[in-house]
C-alpha positions in Angstrom: 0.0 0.0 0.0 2.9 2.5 1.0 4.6 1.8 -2.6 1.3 2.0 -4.3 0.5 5.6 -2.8 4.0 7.1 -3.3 4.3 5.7 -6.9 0.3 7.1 -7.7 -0.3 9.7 -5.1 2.7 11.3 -3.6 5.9 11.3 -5.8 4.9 9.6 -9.1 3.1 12.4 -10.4 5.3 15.2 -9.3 8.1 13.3 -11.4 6.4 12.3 -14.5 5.0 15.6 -14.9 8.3 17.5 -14.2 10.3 14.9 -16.4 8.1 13.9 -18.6 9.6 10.8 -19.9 9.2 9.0 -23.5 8.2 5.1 -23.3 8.8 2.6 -26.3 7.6 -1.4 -25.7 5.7 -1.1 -22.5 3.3 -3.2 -23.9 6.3 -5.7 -23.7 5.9 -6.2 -20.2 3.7 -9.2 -19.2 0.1 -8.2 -16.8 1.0 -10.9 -14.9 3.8 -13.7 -13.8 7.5 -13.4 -12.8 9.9 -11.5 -15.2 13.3 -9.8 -15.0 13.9 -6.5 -16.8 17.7 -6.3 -17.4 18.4 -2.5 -18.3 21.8 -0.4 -18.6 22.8 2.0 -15.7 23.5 5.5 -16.1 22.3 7.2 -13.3 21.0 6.9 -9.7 17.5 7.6 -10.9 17.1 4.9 -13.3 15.8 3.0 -10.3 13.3 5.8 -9.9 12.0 6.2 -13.3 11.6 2.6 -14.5 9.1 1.5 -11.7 7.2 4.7 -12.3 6.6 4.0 -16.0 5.3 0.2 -15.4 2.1 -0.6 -14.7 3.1 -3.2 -12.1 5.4 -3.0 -9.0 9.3 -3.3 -9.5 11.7 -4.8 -7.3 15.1 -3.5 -7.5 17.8 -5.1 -4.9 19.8 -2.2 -3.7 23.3 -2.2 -2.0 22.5 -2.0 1.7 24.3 1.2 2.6 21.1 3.4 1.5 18.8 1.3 4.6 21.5 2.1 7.6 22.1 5.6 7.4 21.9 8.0 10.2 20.0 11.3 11.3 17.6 12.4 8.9 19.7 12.1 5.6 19.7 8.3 5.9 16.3 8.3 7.2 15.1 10.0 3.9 17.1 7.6 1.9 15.7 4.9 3.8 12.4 6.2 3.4 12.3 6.8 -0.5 14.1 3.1 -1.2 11.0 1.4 0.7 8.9 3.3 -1.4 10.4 2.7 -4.7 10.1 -0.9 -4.0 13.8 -1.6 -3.5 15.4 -4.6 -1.2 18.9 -4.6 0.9 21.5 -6.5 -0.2 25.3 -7.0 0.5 27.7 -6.5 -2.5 30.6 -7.4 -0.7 31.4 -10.6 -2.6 31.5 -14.1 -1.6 28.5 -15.7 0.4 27.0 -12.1 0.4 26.8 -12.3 -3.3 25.1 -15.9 -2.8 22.6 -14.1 -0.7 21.4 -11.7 -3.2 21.0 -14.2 -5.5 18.8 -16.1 -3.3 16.8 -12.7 -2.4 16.3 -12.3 -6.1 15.1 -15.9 -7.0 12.7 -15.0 -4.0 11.2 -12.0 -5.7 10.6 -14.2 -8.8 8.9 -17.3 -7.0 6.6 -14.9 -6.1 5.7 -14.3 -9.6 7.1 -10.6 -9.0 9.1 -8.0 -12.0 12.6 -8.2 -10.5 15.0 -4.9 -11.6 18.3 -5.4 -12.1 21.6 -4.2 -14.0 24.1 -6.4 -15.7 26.6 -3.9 -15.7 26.6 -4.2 -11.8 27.1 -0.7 -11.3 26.5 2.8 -13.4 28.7 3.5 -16.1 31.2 6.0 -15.1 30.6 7.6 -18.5 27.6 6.6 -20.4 28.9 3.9 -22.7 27.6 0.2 -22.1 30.2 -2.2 -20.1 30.8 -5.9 -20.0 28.0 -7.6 -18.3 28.4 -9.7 -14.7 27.2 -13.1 -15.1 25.1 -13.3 -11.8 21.9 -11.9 -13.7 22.5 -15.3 -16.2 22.6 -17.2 -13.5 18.9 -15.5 -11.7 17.1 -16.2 -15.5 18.5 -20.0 -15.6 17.5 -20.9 -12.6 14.3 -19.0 -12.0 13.3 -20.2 -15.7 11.6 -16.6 -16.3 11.8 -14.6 -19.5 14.4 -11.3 -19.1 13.4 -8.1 -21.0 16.3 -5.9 -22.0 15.7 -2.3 -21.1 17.4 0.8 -22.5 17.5 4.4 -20.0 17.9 6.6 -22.3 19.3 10.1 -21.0 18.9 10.2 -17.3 23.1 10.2 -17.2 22.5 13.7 -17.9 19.7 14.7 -15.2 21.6 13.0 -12.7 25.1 12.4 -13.3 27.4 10.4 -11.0 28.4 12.9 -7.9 26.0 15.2 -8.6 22.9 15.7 -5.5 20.5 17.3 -7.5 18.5 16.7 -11.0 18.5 18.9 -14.0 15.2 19.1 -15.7 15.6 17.4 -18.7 13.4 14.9 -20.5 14.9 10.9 -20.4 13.5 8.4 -22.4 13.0 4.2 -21.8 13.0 1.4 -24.7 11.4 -1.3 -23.1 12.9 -4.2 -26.0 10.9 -8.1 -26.3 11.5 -11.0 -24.1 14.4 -12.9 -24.7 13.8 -17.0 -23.7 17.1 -18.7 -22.6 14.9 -21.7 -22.1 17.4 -24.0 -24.4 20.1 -23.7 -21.9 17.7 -25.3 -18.8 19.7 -26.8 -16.4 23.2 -25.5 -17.3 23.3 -22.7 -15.1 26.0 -24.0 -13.7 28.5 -23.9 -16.8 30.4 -20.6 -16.8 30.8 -20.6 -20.7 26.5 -20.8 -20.8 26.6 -18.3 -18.1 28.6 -15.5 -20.3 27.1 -16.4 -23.6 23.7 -15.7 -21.6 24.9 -12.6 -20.3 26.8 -11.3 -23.5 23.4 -11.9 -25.6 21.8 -10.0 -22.9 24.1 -6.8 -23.0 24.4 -7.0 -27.0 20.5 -6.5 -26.9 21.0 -3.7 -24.5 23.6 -2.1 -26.7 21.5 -2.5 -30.0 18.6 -0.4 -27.5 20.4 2.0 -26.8 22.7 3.1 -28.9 25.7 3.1 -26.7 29.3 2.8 -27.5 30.4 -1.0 -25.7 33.4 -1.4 -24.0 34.1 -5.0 -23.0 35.5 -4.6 -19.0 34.1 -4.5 -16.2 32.9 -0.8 -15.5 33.6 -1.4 -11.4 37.1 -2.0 -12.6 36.8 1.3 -14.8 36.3 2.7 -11.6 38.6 1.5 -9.6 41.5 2.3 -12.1 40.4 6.0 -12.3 40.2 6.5 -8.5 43.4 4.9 -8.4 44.5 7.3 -10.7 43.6 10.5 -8.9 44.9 9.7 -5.5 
């Protein structure tokens, strides 16, 4: 009920009028029964936008740093997360990467839209990086269809650093299901695992329009941090 009055009542409407963003294939999006839509990452409010425009509730599993904030700045955040839908989960690796796997299989067995982003983090510069293989793994063994999703713009309303939006209008490509049905039960071979995932982020790339680059954009990051110290 609390995501179902924010998203039609209380911030949904503010946005979309303010924004006003362009859809293309929501009728791609199934009334009813588990699917994952796999878009690119640009910006913080992709997470934002993409539940607004869909008729049904999103799911997105978020890193668990915006839930345990303190004072009113991370009650805000906490806040506006639980109302965008969004779950906590560890991205520290290991069993914590285990974890939000299983949190994300949970989402589907309940015949929910889980949001997620192959990339596994924004793109430090708006081109499309090499997809993580964890979001293969999820459509294997869930069994559900994956839509590729494009964000088209919203790097420059809300760039990485940046606090506030610019009012400018973003638009969303919503593409057809992809069915990695033929590769049942292999979701344990790493060679299936990035074929899936590289299929995946070529039909993101065709979407969008983005230049590819194939590494990993947290090692992007990493390297240009590194850089500036």
């Amino acid at each position: 009920m609390f995501y179902w009055i924010m998203k039609n009542l209380v911030i949904g409407p503010i946005l979309l009028s303010i924004f006003r963003p362009w859809v293309v294939g929501l009728e791609n999006v199934p009334k009813e029964g588990a699917v994952v839509l796999a878009s690119n990452h640009l910006s913080f409010i992709d997470s934002i936008f993409l539940p607004l425009v869909v008729d049904r509730p999103v799911v997105f599993l978020a890193k668990s740093d915006y839930f345990t904030g303190k004072g009113l700045k991370g009650w805000a955040t906490r806040v506006f997360f639980q109302a965008a839908g969004q779950l906590p989960i560890d991205r520290s690796g290991g069993k914590a990467s285990e974890a939000s796997l299983n949190t994300g299989l949970r989402v589907l067995a309940e015949g929910s839209i889980l949001g997620i982003y192959p990339e596994g983090t924004r793109s430090p510069d708006g081109k499309l990086y090499r997809g993580r293989t964890g979001v293969a793994r999820m459509v294997l063994e869930s069994g559900v269809p994956v839509i590729p999703v494009a964000m088209i713009g919203t790097e420059h309303v809300m760039p990485i650093g940046t606090r506030l939006p610019k009012v400018r209008r973003i638009g969303i490509i919503v593409g057809e299901p992809i069915d990695f049905s033929r590769f049942e039960g292999l979701e344990g071979d790493r060679f299936v695992l990035r074929s899936v995932t590289d299929e995946l982020v070529y039909r993101l790339r065709a979407l969008s329009g983005q230049e590819y680059v194939d590494v990993y954009a947290s090692s992007v990051k990493e390297q240009r941090a590194s850089q500036s110290r």
